[in-house]
C-alpha positions in Angstrom: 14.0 2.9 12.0 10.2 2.5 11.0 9.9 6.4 10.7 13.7 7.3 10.0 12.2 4.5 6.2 9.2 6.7 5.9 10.5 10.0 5.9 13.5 8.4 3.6 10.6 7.0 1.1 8.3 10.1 1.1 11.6 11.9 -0.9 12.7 9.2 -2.6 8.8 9.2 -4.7 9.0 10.7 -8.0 7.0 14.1 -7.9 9.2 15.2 -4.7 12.0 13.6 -6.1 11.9 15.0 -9.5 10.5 18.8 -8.1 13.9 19.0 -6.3 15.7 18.0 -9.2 13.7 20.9 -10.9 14.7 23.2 -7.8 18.6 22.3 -8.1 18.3 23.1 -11.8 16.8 26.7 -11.5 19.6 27.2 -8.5 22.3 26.9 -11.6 20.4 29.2 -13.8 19.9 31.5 -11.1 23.3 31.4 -9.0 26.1 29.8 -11.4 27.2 30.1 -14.7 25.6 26.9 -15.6 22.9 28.0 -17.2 22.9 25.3 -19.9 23.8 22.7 -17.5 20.5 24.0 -14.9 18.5 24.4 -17.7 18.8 21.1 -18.8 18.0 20.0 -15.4 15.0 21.5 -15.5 14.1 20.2 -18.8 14.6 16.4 -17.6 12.4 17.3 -14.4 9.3 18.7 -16.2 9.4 16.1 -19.2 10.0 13.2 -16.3 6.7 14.5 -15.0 4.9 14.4 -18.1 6.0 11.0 -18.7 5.1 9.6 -15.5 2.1 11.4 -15.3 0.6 10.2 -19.2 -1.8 7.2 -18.8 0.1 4.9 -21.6 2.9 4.8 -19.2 1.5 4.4 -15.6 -0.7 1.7 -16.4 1.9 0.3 -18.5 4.1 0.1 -14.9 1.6 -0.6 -12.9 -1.2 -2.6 -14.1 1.5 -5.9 -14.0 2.1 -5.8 -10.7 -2.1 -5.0 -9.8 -3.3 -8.2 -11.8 -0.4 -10.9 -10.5 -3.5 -12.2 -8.2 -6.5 -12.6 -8.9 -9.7 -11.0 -7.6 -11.2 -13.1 -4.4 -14.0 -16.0 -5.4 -15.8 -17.7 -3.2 -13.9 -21.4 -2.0 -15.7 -24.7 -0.4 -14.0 -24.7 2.5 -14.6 -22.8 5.3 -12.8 -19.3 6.2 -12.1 -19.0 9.6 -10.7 -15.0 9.4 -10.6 -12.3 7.0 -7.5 -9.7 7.9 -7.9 -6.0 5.9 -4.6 -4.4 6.5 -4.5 -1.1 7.4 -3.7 1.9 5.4 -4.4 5.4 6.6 -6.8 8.1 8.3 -7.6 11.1 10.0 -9.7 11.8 13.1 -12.6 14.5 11.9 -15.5 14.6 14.3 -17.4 17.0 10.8 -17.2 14.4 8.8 -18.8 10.9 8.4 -16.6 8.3 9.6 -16.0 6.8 6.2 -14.6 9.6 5.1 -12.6 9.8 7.8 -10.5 6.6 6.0 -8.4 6.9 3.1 -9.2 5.5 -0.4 -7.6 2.9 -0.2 -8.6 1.9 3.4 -11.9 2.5 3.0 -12.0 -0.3 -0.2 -9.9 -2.8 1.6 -12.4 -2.6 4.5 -15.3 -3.2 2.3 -13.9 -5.7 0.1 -13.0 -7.2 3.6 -17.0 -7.1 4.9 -18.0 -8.6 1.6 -16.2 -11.5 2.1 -16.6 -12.4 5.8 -20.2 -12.0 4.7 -19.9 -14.8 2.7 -18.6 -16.9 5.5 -20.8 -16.8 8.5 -18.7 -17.3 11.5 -15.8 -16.0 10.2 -13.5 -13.4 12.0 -12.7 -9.8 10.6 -9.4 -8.8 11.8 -8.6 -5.2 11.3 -4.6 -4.2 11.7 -3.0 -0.8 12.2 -1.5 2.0 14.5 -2.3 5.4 15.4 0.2 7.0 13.4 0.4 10.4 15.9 -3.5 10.4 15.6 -5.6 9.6 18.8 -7.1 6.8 17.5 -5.6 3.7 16.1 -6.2 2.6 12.3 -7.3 -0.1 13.2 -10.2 0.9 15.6 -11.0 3.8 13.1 -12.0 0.6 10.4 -13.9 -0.8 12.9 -16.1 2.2 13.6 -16.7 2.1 10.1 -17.4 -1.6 9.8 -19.9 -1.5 12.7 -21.5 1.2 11.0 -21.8 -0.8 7.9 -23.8 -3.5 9.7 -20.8 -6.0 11.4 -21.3 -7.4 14.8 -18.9 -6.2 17.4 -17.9 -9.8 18.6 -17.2 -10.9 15.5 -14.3 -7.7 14.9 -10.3 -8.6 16.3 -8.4 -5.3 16.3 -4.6 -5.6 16.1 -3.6 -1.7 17.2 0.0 -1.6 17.3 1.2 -3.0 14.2 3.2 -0.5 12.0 4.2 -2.2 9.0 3.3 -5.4 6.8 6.1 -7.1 8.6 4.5 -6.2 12.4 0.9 -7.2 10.6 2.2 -10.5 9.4 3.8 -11.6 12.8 0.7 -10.2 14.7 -1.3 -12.4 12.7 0.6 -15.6 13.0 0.1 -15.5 16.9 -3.4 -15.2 16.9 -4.2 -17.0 13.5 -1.9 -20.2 14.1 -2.8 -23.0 11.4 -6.4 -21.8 10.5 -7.7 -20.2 7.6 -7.2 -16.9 6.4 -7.9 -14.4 3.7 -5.8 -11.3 3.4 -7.1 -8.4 2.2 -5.0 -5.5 0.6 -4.3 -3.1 -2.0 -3.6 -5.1 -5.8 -0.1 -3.3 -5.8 0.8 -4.3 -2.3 -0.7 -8.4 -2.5 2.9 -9.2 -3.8 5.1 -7.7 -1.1 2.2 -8.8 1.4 1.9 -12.1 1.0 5.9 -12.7 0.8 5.8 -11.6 4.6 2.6 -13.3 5.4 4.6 -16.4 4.3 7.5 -15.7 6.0 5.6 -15.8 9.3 4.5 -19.0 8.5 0.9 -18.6 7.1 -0.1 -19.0 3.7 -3.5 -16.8 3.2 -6.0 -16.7 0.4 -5.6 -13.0 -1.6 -8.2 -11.0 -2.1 -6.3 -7.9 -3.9 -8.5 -4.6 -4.0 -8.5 -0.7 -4.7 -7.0 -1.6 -8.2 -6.2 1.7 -10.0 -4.6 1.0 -13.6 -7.2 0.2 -16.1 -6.4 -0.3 -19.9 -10.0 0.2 -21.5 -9.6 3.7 -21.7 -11.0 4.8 -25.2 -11.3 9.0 -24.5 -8.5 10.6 -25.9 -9.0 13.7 -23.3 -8.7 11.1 -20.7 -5.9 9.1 -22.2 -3.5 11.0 -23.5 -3.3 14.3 -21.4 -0.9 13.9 -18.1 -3.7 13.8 -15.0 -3.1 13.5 -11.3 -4.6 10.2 -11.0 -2.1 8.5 -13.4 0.8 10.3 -11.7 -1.1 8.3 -8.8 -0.2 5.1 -10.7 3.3 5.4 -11.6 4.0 6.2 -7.7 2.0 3.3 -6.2 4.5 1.5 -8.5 7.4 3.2 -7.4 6.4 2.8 -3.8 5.8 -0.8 -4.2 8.9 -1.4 -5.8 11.0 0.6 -3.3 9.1 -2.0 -1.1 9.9 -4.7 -2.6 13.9 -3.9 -2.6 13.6 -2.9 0.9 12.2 -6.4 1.8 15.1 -8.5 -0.3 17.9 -6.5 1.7 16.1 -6.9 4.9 16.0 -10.8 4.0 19.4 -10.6 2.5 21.2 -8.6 6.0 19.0 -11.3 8.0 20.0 -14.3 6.4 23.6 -13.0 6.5 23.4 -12.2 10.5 21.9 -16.1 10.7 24.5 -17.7 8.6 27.4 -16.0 10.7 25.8 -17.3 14.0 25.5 -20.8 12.6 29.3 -20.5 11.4 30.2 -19.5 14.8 
């Protein structure tokens, strides 16, 4: 199921999504009579890249769901574990290990350092599977994070979890009742902590890697489609494909529990 969701997703984003569109259009123009019909097709796919792909819109989508938490200030009481959640990597023995983590990975694990930092005693737990690679995720951020100065004892790996959902249920076993500060991508806090709080815990968010910014004042930058606002617009997309996802997971389970009570 877990893979059978990715591979469904990976189409479902808008430039794969829309370049097929493009491809079905050019198959009428070049095989059918409806050249009109294809050509309009086509028209629709490359103007729906343009638009997703122009800065006004992408932050417009985006930057909402980026700044519903705040960034992460220091609190009084004491933080018993900080949790990065894992994102992606490759195994490159050429290149230095933090290139070896994506982006994104590679800020949640800092942001994550920075704050344990501020807590001395606290916990970093570091979440995430292999993903066909020979090393887990999550043992690929702690290479990094013991390279970057953090004592081995004071690491917790989780290795197999897949998901958010698998993180958040990992966590709840070994966290229990104390205190906890998730670390994750701006677009993804939403979705994140709604599972978190499903599995019973109810973590400080520290939301990071935040990519739509309005104070953009060159017009070259602003108003010309560029790869990294086409970035934008599918981190939104993503996230809100997420986000449905999770309410008809929640909706099919609630269902299955009602009938079993009726029963």
């Amino acid at each position: 199921m877990f893979e059978l969701k990715k591979i469904v997703s990976s189409f479902l984003m808008p430039l794969p999504a829309l370049l097929i569109v493009g491809f079905i259009g050019l198959m009428l123009i070049m095989f059918t009579a409806k050249r009109k019909t294809g050509s309009l097709i086509v028209l629709f796919s490359l103007t729906s890249l343009f638009l997703i792909s122009f800065q006004p819109i992408s932050t417009s989508l985006l930057m909402p769901l980026e700044r519903q938490y705040p960034a992460f200030l220091p609190v009084e009481r004491n933080i018993d574990y900080v949790m990065v959640l894992g994102n992606g990597h490759v195994v490159d023995g050429y290149i230095p290990p933090t290139s070896e983590l994506s982006r994104a990975a590679l800020m949640r694990l800092t942001e994550g350092i920075r704050i344990a930092r501020m807590y001395p005693g606290s916990k970093l737990i570091l979440s995430g599977y292999a993903g066909g690679s020979e090393f887990s995720h999550a043992r690929m951020l702690a290479r990094v994070a013991l390279a970057l100065g953090v004592a081995k004892s004071d690491i917790v790996l989780l290795e197999t979890a897949k998901d958010t959902w698998e993180e958040a249920r990992q966590a709840a076993a070994f966290v229990q009742s104390k205190k906890l500060v998730l670390v994750t991508s701006a677009s993804h806090m939403e979705r994140a902590i709604k599972e978190f709080n499903s599995a019973g815990l109810n973590p400080i968010p520290a939301p990071t890697n935040f990519l739509a910014q309005a104070n953009i004042t060159q017009p070259w930058d602003k108003y010309t489609p560029q790869a990294r606002y086409l970035e934008q617009t599918e981190r939104f997309w993503y996230e809100s494909l997420g986000q449905l996802w999770q309410k008809m997971r929640d909706y099919v389970a609630g269902s299955d529990g009602k009938l079993t009570q009726d029963k």
